[in-house]
N, C-alpha and C positions, 0 to 999 in steps of 0.2 A: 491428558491433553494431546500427548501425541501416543501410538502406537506402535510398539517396539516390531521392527518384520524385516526381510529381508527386501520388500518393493522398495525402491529407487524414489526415494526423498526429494532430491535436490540431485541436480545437474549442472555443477560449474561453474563459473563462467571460463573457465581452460575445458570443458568436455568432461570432466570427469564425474562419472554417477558416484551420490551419494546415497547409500539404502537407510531406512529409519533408524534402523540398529545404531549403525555408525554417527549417523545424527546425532541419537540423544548419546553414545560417548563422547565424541567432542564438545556437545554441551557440556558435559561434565568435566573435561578437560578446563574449561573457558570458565567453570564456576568456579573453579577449586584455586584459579589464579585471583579472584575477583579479591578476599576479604573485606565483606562485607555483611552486616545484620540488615536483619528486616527493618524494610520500608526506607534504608539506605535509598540516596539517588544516585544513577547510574546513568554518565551519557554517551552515547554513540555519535563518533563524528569518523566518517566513512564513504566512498562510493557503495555501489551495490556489490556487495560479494558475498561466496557463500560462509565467509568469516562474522559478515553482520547477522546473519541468523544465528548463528551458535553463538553469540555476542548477548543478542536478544534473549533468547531463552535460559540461555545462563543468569540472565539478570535476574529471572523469574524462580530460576531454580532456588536463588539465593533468598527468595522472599524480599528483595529489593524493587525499587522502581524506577523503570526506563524512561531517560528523556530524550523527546528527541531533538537533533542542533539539525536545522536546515543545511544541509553538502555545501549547495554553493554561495554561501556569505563572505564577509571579509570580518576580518580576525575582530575586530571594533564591536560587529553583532554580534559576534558567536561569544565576547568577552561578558554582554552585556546578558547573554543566556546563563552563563558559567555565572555569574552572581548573581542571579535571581534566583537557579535551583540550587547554586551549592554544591554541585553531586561529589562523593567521596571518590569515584573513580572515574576515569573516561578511558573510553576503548578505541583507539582512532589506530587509523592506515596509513600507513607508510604517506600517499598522496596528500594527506593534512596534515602530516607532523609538522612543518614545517609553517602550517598558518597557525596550526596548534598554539604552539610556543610563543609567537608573537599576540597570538587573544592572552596567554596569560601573564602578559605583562601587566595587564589592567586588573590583575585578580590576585588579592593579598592574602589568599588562606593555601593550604596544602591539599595536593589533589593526587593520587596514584594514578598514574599514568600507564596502558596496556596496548600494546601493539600489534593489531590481530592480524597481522604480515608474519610477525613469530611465533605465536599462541598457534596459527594454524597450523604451523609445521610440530607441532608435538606430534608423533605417533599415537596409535589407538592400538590396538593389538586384538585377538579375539577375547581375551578373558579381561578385557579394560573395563569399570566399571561403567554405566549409564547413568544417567539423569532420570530420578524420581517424578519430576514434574508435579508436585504436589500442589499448585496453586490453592490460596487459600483467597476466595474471588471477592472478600471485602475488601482487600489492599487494593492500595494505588497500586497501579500495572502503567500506566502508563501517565508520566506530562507533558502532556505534548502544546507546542506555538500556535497560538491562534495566525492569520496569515499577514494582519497587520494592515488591511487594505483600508480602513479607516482611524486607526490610531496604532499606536506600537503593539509590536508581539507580548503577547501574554500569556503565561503557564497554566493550563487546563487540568485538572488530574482528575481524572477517569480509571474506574476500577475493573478487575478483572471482569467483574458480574457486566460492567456496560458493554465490555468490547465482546466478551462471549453472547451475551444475547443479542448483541444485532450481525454477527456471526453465524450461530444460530439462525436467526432468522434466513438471511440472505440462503443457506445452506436447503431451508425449508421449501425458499421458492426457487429452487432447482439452477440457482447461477455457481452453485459449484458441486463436480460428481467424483468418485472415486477415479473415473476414468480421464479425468481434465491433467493436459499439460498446461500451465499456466506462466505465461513470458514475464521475468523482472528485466526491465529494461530501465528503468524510471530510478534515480536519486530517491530517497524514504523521506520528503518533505514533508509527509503529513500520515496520519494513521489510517486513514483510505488507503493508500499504495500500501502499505504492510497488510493490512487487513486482506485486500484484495487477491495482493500478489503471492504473499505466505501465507499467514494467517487461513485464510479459509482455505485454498487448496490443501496446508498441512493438517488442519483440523480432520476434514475429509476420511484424508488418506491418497492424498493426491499427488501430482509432481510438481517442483520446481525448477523453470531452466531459464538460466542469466543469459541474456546477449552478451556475446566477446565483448561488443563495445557498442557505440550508439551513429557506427556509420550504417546508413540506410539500408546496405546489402548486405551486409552481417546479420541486420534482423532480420531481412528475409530472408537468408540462410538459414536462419537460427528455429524459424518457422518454419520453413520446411524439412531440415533435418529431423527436427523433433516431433514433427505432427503438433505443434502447438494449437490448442483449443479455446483460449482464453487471456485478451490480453490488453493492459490497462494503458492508453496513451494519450500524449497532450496535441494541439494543435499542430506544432511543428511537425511531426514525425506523421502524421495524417497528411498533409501536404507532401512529404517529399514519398510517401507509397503512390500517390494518386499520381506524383510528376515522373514515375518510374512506369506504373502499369499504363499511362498515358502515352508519354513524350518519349521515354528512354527506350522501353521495351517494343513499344507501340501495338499491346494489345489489345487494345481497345481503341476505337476510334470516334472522337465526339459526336463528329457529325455523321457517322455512322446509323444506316435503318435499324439494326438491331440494338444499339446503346438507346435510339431514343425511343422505340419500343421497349424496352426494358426501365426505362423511367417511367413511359405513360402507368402500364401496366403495373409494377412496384409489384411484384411478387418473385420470394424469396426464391422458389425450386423453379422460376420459370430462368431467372436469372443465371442460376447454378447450370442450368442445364444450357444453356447460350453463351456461356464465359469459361466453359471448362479450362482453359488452359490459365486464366490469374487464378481460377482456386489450385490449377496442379503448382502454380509457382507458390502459394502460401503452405502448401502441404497436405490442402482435400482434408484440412482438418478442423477449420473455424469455427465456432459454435459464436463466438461473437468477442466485439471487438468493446471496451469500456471508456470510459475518457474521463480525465484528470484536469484540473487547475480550470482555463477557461473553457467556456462551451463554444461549440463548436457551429460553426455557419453552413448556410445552407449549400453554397458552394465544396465545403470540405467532408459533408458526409453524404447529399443527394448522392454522386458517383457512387461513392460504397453501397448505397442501399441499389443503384441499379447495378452495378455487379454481384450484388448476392450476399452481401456481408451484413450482418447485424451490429447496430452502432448504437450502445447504450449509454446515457447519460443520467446520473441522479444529485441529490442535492442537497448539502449537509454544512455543518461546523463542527470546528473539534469538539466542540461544548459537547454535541451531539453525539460523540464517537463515531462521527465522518460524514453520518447520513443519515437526512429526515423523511426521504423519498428515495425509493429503492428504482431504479435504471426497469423503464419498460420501451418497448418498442419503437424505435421511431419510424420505422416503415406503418404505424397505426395510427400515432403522434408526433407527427416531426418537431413541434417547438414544445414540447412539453419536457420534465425532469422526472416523471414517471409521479408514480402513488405514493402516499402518506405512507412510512413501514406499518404495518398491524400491530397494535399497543403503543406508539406514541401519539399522543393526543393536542390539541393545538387549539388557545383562543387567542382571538384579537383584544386586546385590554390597552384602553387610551393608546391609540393607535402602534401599537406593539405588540408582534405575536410570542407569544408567550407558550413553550412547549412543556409535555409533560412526558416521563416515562420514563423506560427503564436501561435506555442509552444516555440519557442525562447526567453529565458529570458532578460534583457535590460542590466544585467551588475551585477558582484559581488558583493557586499556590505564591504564599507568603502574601497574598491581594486581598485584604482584609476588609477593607472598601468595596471593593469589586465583588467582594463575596457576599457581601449584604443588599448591594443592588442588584447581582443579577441574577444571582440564584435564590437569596432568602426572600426578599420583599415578592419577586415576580411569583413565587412558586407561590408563597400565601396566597399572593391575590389571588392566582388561577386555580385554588383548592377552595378557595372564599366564592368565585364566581360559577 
């Protein structure tokens, strides 16, 4: 899964490169604490650090399976997670200990508790063993929260085979390269932001580099020190670039002949070549920018597209392992969520679309109901029709 080398893994979020090597030893440090048997549940409760990765793939190392607990809940939800999966251990950060403890008030079984604030500081040495990574891709890999926008959160479990082949895929159609540095800036709320953010750059053979933190000039610090090429973000943080290259910096000017030539027009090298100085302030390194949680308005990504940046959006459920429609252009389709991916298949049955394929998860967890209406009955029909 990953590739043992000396290239630079992961990038900090204190600045410090991590090479692959070192990678999968610390996984193996992070598994050897874990005690756990296969298909064990394992959950991560965390900001983004480079301790959740070696967290993650130590779950995998162990043949176990990772769930994920939304960062910023309150203890009450994150309790009502913790008894729906059960997990044998939790790996949480110094910054949750503390809501930790109070969700497990509500939770009357025994849990090993792992602290990846200390687990990080074990040393690695050069003769420290690695992590085999041997995935075996019918296990659940992952259970991950539906988002609850119409009834409560619900546990998803999806298997290795889903999340690598729409990995795969996304890899196919060239949204991740050997040479991509790719920005984690964003809490791990859903398997999109892992997939995106890790997942397919480490597949690759790619980098990973964390923002210090989530004030607006640390990320574009973080982007231009690093030559960042690919980077997945929500509304907010779209907003406050746009009020920085606009208002703050004042590179750009609205009413400007050239910003509104570069809208009429909407072409990418005409843009680049008329704005050069917001691409030197991101790093002259962008390949494009991706977007998470809500979509995005006209007003928050037209500016990007007339400065020269690529602004992809696609469209998914966990069900789905993140995504049903793979992010194409919106300088070609601005309200669209791009293409169906290649081999997932889709009817409409008594007004419900009904999908098929091979990112389709097999059924909720402990959801026995759930599992018969929405995976077993549906799939029939749609094998039937």
């Amino acid at each position: 899964m990953l590739i043992d080398s000396n290239k630079t893994a992961v990038i900090t979020e204190n600045g410090k490169e991590i090479s692959y090597h070192t990678l999968l030893q610390k996984i193996y440090t992070f598994s050897q604490a874990l005690g756990v048997e296969k298909d064990d549940n394992v959950m991560i409760l965390s900001e983004p650090r480079v301790g959740y990765i070696y967290a993650l793939f130590s779950i995998w190392e162990k043949g176990a399976s990772y769930t994920q607990c939304f960062y910023n809940v309150n203890e009450e939800t994150i309790s009502d997670f913790i008894n729906d999966i059960k997990p044998k251990v939790i790996f949480v950060s110094y910054k949750k200990y503390e809501t930790l403890q109070k969700a497990l008030k509500y939770v009357n079984f025994d849990i090993k508790i792992l602290l990846i604030d200390e687990l990080e500081k074990i040393p690695v040495s050069k003769n420290s063993p690695i992590a085999k990574l041997e995935i075996d891709h019918s296990a659940v890999a992952f259970r991950v929260f539906t988002a609850a926008i119409t009834t409560r959160h619900k546990p998803v479990e999806l298997t290795m085979a889903n999340i690598l082949w729409l990995g795969t895929k996304l890899i196919n159609y060239g949204f991740y390269q050997q040479s991509d540095i790719a920005l984690i800036l964003l809490p791990f709320f859903n398997n999109w932001i892992l997939l995106s953010t890790i997942m397919g750059p480490l597949l690759i053979g790619g980098t990973c580099v964390f923002a210090p933190n989530d004030n607006i000039h640390s990320i574009i610090d973080t982007f231009a020190k690093y030559k960042v090429s690919v980077a997945i973000l929500v509304k907010r943080v779209y907003e406050q670039l746009i009020d920085v290259i606009f208002k703050e910096k004042e590179l750009v000017y609205e009413n400007g002949l050239f910003y509104k030539l570069a809208r009429k027009i909407n072409n990418e090298k005409f843009s680049k070549m008329i704005f050069k100085e917001v691409h030197k302030l991101f790093g002259n390194n962008v390949r494009f920018f991706l977007t998470v949680g809500a979509k995005l308005e006209k007003n928050e990504y037209e500016p990007l597209l007339a400065l020269g940046f690529e602004v992809l959006e696609g469209y998914g459920m966990a069900e789905t392992a993140s995504l049903i429609t793979y992010p194409i252009s919106k300088r070609t389709h601005p309200e669209y969520v791009g293409k169906i991916i290649d081999g997932l298949q889709y009817k409409i049955i008594n007004g419900e679309i009904v999908f098929h394929g091979e990112s389709i998860g097999k059924k909720y967890n402990n959801k026995e109901a759930l599992k018969k209406k929405n995976f077993n009955e549906l799939d029939r029909k749609y094998r039937r029709k």
